[in-house]
N, C-alpha and C positions, 0 to 999 in steps of 0.2 A: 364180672360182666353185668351192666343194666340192662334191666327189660322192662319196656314202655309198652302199655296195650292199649290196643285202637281199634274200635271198632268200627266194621267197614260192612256196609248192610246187614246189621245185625250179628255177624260172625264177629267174634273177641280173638285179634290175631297178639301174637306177642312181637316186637320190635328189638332186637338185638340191638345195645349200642345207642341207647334213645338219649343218651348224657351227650350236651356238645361242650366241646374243650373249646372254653375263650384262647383267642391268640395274644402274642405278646403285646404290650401296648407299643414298642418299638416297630410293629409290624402296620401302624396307621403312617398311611402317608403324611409330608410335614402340609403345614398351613401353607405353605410357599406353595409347595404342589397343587391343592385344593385351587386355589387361588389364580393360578396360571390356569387350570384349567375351564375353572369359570367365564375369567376373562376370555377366553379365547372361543367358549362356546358361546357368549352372548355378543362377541363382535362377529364372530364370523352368522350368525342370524339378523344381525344389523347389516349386515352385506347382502346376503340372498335377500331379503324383504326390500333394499335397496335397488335392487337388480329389477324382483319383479314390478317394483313402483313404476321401470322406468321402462319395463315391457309395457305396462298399460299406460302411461303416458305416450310413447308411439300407438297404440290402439286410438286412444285420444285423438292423438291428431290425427292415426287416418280415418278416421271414420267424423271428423269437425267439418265435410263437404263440402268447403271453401268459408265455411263460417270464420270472421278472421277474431271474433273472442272468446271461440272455443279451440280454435290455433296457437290463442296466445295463451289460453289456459292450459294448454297441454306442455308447449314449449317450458311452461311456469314450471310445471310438474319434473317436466323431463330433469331441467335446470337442475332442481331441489333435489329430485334422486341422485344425478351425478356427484354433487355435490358431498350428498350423505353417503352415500358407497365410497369415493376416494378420502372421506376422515375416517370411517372404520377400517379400511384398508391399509390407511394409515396408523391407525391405533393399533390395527393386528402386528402389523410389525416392527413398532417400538415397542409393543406388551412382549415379543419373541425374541427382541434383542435385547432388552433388559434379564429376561431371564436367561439368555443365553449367556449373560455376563454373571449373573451368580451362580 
């Protein structure tokens, strides 16, 4: 048995067990994995940031008073969010059916 000592406000405590055992290298997930899961965390953040774009774009327009080119700037907006939200949502689920196929 190893014993690691650490001191902790001035007291020298001994630590039973202070060796760590590396895991097998067969125990790291594959790149395939790493990979899926990247992708899927960075579209599904391209969606929520999509979404809230298009919360403040209706801010926009209600709060544009009847002004009709901050009506059309917000509509602009709204557009551009919907837009961007339905290709990551689309990208999430051909990234999911792809790997649901390997």
């Amino acid at each position: 048995m190893y014993l690691r000592y650490v001191s902790v406000f001035g007291i020298l405590l001994s630590v039973p067990g202070a060796v760590a055992e590396a895991g097998v290298i067969s125990d790291a997930p594959s790149f395939a994995s790493v990979l899926t899961k990247t992708l899927t965390f960075v579209l599904s953040t391209v969606g929520i940031i999509a979404i809230l774009a298009l919360v403040i774009s209706g801010l926009m327009y209600m709060l544009a008073a009847g002004d009709s080119g901050r009506i059309a700037e917000a509509k602009k907006y709204a557009l551009a969010s919907i837009i961007g939200a339905s290709i990551a949502l689309a990208a999430l689920i051909i990234v999911r059916q792809i790997i649901r196929l390997l």
